[in-house]
C-alpha positions as CSV (number, residue, x, y, z in Angstrom):
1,X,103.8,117.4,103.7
2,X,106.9,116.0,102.6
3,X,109.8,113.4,103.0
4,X,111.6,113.9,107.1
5,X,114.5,116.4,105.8
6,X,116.3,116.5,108.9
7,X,118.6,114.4,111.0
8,X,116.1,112.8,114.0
9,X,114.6,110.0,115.6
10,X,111.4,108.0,114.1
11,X,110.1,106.9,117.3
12,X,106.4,107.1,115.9
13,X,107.1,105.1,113.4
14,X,104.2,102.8,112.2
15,X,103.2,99.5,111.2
16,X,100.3,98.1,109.2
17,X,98.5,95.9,107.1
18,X,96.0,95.9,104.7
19,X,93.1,93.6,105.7
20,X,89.7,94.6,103.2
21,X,86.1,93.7,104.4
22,X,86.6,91.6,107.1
23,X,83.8,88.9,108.8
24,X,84.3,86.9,111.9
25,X,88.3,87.0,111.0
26,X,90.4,88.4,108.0
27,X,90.2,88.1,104.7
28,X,93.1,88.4,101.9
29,X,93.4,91.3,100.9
30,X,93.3,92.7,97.4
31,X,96.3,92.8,95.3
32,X,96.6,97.2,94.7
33,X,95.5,98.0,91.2
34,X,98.6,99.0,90.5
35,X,102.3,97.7,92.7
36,X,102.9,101.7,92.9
37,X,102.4,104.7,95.4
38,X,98.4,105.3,93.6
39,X,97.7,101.4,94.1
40,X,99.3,101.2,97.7
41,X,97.8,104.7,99.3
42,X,94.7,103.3,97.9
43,X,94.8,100.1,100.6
44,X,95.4,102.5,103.6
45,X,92.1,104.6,103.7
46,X,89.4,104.6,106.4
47,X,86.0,103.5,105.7
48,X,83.3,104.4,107.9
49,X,82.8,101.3,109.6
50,X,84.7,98.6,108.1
51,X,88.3,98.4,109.0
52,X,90.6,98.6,105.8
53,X,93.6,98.3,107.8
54,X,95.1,97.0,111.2
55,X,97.8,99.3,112.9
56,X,100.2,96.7,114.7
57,X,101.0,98.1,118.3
58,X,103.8,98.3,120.7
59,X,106.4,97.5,118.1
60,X,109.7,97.1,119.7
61,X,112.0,97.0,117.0
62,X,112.2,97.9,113.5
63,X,114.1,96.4,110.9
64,X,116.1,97.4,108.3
65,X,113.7,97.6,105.1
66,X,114.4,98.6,101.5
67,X,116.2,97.5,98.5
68,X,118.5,94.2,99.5
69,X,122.4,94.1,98.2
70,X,122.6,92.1,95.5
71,X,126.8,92.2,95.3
72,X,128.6,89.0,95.5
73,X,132.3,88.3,95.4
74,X,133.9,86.3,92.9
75,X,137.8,84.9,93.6
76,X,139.9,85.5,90.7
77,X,143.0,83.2,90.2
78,X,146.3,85.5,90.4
79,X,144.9,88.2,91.7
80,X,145.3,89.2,95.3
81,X,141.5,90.5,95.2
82,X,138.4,89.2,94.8
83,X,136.3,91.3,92.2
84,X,132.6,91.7,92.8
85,X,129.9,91.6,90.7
86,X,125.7,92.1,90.3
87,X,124.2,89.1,91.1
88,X,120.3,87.9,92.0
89,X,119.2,89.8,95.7
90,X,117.8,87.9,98.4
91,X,114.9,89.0,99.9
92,X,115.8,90.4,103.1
93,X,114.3,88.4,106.6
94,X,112.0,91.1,107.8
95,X,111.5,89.8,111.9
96,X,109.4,92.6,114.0
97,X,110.0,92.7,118.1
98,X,106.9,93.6,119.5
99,X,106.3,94.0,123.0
100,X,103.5,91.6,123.2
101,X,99.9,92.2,124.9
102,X,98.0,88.8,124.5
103,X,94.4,90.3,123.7
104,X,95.8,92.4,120.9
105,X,96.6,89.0,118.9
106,X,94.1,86.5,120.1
107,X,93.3,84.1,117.3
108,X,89.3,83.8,115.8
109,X,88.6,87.1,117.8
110,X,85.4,88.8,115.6
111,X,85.6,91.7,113.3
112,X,85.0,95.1,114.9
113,X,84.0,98.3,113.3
114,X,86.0,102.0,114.7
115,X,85.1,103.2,118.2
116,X,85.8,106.7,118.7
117,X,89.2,107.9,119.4
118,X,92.6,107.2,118.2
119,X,93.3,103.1,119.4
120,X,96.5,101.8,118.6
121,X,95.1,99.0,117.0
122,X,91.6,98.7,115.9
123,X,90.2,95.9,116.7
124,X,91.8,92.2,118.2
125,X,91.8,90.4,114.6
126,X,95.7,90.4,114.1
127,X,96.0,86.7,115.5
128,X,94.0,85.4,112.3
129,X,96.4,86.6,109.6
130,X,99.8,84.6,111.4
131,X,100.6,81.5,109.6
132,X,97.2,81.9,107.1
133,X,99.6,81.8,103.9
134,X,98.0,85.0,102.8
135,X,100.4,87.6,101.2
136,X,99.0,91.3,102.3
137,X,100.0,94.9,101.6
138,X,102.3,96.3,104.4
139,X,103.1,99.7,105.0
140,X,105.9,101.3,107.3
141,X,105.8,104.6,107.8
142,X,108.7,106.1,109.4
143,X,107.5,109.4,111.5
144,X,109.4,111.7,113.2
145,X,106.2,113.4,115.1
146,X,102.3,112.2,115.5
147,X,100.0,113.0,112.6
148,X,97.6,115.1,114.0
149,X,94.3,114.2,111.7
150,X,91.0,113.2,112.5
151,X,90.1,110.5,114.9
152,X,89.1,106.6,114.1
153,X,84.9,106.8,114.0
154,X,85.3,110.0,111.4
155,X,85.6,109.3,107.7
156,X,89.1,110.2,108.2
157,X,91.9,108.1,110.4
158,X,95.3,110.3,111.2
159,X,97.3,107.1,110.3
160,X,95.7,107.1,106.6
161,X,97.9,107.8,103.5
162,X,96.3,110.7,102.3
163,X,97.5,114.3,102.7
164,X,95.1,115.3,105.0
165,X,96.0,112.6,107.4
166,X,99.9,111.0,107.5
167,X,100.7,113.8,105.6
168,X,100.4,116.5,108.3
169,X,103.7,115.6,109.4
170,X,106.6,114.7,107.3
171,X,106.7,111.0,106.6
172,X,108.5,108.2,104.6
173,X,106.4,105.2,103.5
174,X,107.7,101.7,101.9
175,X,105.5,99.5,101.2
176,X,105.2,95.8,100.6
177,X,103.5,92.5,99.7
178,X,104.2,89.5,102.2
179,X,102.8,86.9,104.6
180,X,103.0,87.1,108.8
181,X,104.4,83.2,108.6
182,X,104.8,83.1,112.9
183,X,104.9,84.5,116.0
184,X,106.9,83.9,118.8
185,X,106.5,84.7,122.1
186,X,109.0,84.9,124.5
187,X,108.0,85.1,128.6
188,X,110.0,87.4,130.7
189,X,110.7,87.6,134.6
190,X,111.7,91.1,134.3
191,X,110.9,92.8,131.2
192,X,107.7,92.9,129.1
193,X,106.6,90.1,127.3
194,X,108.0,90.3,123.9
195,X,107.3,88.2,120.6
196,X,109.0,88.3,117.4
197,X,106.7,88.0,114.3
198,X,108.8,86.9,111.0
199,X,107.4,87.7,107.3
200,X,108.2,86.0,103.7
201,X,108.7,88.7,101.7
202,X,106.8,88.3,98.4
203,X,107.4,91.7,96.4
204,X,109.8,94.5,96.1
205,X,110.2,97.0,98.4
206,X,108.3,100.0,97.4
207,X,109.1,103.7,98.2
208,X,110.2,105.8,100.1
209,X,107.0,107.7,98.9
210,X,105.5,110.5,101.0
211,X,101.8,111.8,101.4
């Protein structure tokens, strides 16, 4: 398809990780062959039966991702302005609200292969990676409608980066290296339980590609 060339919402917009082979919890996962769109799409491609990558459910709220400002001002004696110049960036806090459903993130659940059907997330292994000091491929997708492709249990997962999959729809993909450092869970009276999960960033932001 192509880049969203309209004015519109996102609110299908999606989260996930890279995990590779994964055994009785998560491993790292590869570095991409190369830190562009080829070496990124590559990590985000169903097998058959062993999950390559985890879609994180029930986001709440996005933040702001891409390239960070890396303007600073510098006071100039007699003038009435400062003047700013390029400086070193920052790398932006990245904090994700989720609204939070316990099972989805419990900690040493076991690998599981696809079941049929589109699931949200595949599989209860998300717990592991939070606070494991591994740094991990992240993609965000932003998506204005549902990709239509095939279903989890196929060769072929609607959420993959391939054209045949994200790429029914128009989409906008960054991605990133960084490591899920915690997860905090607030308790509500009134309102869904919500946690927040804050990353280190440990790369560039990468994109906006589209498949």
């Amino acid at each position: 398809m192509a880049h969203i060339s309209s004015i519109s919402s996102a609110i299908f917009t999606d989260l996930s990780v890279a995990t590779g082979t994964s055994s009785g919890g998560i491993a790292g996962s590869p570095a991409p062959a190369t830190l562009d769109k080829a070496g990124f799409d590559a990590l985000f491609v169903t097998a058959t039966s062993v999950p390559k990558y985890f879609r994180v459910g029930n986001v709440r709220e996005f933040p702001a991702v891409g390239a960070p400002p890396n303007i600073v001002n510098v006071p100039v004696y007699g003038q009435r302005q400062s003047q700013t110049i390029g400086a070193q960036s920052d790398a932006p806090s990245l904090e994700v609200t989720l609204n939070y459903v316990p099972a989805l993130w419990a900690k040493g659940a076991a690998a599981s292969v696809f079941t049929a059907g589109e699931v949200s997330t595949r599989g209860t292994e998300l717990g592991n990676i939070v606070g494991d000091g591994v740094s991990r491929a992240w993609r965000m997708t932003l998506l204005a409608t549902q990709p239509a492709g095939a279903t989890v249990g196929a060769s072929l997962s609607q959420y993959d980066s391939l054209s045949t999959a994200l790429g029914l729809v128009q989409n906008s993909i960054f991605y990133w290296l960084g490591k899920l450092e915690s997860m905090l869970v607030t308790p509500s009276l009134s309102d869904s339980i919500s946690a927040t999960a804050a990353f280190s960033i440990q790369s560039d932001f990468y994109g906006p590609y589209t498949v």
